[in-house]
C-alpha positions as CSV (number, residue, x, y, z in Angstrom):
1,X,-83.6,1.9,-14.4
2,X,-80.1,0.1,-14.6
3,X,-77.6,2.1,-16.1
4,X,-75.6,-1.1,-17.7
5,X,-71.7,-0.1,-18.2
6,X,-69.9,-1.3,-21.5
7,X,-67.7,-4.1,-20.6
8,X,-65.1,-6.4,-22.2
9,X,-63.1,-9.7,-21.7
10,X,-60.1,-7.6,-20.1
11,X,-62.5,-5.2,-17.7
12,X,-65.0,-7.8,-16.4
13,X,-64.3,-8.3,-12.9
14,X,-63.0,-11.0,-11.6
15,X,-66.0,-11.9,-9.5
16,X,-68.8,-9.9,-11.6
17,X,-71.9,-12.0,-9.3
18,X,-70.4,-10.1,-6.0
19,X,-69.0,-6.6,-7.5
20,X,-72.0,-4.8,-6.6
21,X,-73.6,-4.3,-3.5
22,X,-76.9,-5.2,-5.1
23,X,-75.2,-8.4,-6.1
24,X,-74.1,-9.1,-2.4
25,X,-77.7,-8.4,-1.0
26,X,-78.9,-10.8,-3.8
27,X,-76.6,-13.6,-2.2
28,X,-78.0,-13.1,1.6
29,X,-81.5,-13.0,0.6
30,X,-80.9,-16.2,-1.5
31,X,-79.2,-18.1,1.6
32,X,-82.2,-16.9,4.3
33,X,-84.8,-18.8,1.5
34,X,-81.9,-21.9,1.0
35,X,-82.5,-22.0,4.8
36,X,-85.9,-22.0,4.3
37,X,-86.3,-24.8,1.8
38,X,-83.9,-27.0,3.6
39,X,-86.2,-27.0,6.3
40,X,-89.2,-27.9,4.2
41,X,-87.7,-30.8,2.8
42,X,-86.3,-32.0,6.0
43,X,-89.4,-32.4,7.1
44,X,-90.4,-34.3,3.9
45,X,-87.8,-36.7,4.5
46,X,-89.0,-37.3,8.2
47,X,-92.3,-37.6,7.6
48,X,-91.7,-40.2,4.7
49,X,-89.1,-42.4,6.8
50,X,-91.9,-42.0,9.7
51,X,-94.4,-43.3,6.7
52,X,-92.3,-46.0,4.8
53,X,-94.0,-49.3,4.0
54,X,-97.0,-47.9,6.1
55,X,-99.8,-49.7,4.3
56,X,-103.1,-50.7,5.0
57,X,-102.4,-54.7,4.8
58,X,-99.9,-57.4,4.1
59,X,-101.3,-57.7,0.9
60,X,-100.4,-53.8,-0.1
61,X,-97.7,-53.1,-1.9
62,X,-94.4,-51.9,-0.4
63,X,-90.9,-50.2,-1.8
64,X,-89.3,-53.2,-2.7
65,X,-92.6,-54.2,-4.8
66,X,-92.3,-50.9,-6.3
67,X,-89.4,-48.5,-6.9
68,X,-87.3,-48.8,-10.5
69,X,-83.8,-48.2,-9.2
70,X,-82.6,-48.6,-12.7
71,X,-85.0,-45.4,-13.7
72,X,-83.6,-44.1,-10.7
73,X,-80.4,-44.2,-11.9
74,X,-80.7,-42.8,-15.1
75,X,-82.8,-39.7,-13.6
76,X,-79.8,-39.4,-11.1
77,X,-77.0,-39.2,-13.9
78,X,-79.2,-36.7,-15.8
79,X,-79.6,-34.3,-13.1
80,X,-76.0,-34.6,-12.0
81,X,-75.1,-33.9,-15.8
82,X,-76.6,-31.3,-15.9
83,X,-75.6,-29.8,-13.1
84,X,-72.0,-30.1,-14.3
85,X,-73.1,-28.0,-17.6
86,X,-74.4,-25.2,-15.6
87,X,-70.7,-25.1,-13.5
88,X,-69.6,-24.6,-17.2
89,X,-72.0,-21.8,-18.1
90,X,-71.1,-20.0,-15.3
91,X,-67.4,-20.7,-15.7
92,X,-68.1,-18.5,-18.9
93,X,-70.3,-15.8,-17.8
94,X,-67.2,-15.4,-15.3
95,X,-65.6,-15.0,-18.4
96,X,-67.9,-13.2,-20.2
97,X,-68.5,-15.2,-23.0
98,X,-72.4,-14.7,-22.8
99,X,-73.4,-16.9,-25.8
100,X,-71.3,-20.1,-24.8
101,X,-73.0,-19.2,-21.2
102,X,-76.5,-19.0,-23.0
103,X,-75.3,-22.3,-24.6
104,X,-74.5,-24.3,-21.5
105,X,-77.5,-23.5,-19.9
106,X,-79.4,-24.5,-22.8
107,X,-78.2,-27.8,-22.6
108,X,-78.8,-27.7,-18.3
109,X,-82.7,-27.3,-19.7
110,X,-83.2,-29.6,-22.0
111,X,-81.2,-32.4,-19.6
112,X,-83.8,-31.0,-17.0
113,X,-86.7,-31.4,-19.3
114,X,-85.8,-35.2,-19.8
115,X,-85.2,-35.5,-16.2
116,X,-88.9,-34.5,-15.9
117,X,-89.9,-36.9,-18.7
118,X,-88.6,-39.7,-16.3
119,X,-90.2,-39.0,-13.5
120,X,-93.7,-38.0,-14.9
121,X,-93.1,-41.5,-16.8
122,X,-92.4,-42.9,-13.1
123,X,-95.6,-42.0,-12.0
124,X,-97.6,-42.6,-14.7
125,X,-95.9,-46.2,-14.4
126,X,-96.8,-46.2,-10.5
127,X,-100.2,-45.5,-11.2
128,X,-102.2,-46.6,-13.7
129,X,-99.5,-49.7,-14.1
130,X,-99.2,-50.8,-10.3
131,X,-102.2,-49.0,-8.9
132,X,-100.3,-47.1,-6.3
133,X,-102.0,-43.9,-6.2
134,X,-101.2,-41.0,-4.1
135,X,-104.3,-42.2,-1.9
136,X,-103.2,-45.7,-1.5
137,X,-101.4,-45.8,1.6
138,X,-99.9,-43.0,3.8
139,X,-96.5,-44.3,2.2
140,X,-97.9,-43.3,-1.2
141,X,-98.6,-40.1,-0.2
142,X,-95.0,-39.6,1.7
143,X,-93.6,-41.0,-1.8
144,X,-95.7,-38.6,-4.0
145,X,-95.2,-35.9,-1.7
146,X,-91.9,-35.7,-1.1
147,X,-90.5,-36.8,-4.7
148,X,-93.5,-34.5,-6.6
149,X,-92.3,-31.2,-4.1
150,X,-88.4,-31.8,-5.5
151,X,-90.1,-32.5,-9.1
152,X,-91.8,-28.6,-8.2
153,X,-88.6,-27.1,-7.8
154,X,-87.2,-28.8,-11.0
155,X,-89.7,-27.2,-12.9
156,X,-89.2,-23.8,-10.8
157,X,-85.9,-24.1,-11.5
158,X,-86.3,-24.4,-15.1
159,X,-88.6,-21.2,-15.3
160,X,-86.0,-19.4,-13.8
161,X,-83.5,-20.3,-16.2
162,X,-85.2,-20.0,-19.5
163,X,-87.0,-17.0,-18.0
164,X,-83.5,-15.4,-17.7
165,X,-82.0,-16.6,-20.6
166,X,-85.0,-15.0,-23.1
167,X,-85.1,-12.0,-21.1
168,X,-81.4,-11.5,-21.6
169,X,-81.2,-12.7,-24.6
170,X,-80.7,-9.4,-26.4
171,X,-78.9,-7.9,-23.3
172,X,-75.5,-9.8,-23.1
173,X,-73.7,-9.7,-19.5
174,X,-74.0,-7.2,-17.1
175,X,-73.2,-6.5,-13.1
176,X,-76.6,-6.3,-12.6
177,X,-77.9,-9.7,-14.3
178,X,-74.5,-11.7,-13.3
179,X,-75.8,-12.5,-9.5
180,X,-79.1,-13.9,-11.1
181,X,-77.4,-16.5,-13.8
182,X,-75.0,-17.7,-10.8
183,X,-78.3,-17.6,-8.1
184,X,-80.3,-19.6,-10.5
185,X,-77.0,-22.1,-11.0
186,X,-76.4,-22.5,-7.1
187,X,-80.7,-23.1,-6.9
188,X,-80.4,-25.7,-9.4
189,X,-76.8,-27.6,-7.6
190,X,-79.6,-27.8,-4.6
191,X,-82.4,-29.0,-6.6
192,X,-79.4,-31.7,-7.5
193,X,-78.0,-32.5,-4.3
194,X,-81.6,-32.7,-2.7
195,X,-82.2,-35.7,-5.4
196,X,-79.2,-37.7,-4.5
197,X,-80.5,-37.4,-0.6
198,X,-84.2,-38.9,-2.3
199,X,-82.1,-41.6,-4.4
200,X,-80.6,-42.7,-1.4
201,X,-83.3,-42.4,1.3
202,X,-86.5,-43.7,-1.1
203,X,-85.1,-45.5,-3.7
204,X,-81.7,-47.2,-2.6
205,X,-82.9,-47.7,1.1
206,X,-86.2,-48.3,-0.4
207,X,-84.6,-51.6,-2.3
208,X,-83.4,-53.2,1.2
């Protein structure tokens, strides 16, 4: 049980994600598992620039037969939006204004939710439109690997979100749910800045 003190504009610290030592221990144990999933998708990267254009014959299609970078694009500006509107939700649970927080990061969903619209309308595209298939070539697999895995964190993302925002709902702001609104914002800024490293690496390289 939480005991959850009664706070206002004027007596909200400064820094309400770090004030308690539960807080703090929230923030190393999120870094050790940031460490972790860096390391994951590093490896995703290296094994799809070890896989790029590997396909069975000339005849096979390659990235610049395939990738959309317009799509691309618009996926990109989506995700990047949105991760500008969950800097603003936690610019107000900083200053605990819990509903325009709970506002913000309604909008960070649904621009998350169309981000995954895109990219499930990328694929469908990709295969039943181009036949490339996750079995098609080892650099269809690296490609559906690699760009599905960050698609899985997008919609872990989300769940983490929404799942805080309904169970808070009733709550308002508090030193102990504080660390896990600002956790779930930094987890989605590197759900973001993983997709600008798959923009550039599949899709703009991809177009050379």
């Amino acid at each position: 049980m939480h005991v959850e003190e009664q706070f206002t504009p004027k007596t909200w610290p400064e820094s309400p994600e770090r004030a308690t030592l539960e807080g703090k221990n929230k923030f190393l144990g999120f870094w050790f598992f940031l460490g972790g999933e860096t390391v994951l998708f590093a490896s995703l990267f290296a094994t799809y620039l070890a896989l790029k254009d590997k396909v069975p014959n000339k005849d096979s299609l390659i990235s610049t037969d395939i990738f959309d970078l317009k799509l691309a694009f618009i996926m990109t500006m989506i995700l990047l939006t949105s991760s500008i509107t969950s800097v603003y939700a936690i610019y107000h649970m900083k200053n605990f204004h819990f509903k325009k927080m709970q506002a913000w990061l309604f909008i960070t969903v649904v621009l998350g939710l169309a981000f995954l619209a895109c990219e499930i309308y990328e694929f469908w595209h990709y295969t039943h439109g181009l036949d490339f298939g996750y079995t098609t070539s080892a650099f269809s697999s690296a490609f559906y690997t690699l760009v599905g895995f960050h698609g899985g964190h997008v919609v872990f993302g989300l769940g983490w979100i929404i799942a805080l925002m309904v169970r808070n709902a009733n709550r308002g702001l508090s030193l102990y749910n504080a660390p896990k609104f600002y956790l779930a914002s930094l987890y989605w800024h590197f759900i973001d800045v993983v997709w600008v490293f798959i923009f550039t690496v599949v899709y703009l390289m991809g177009m050379v």
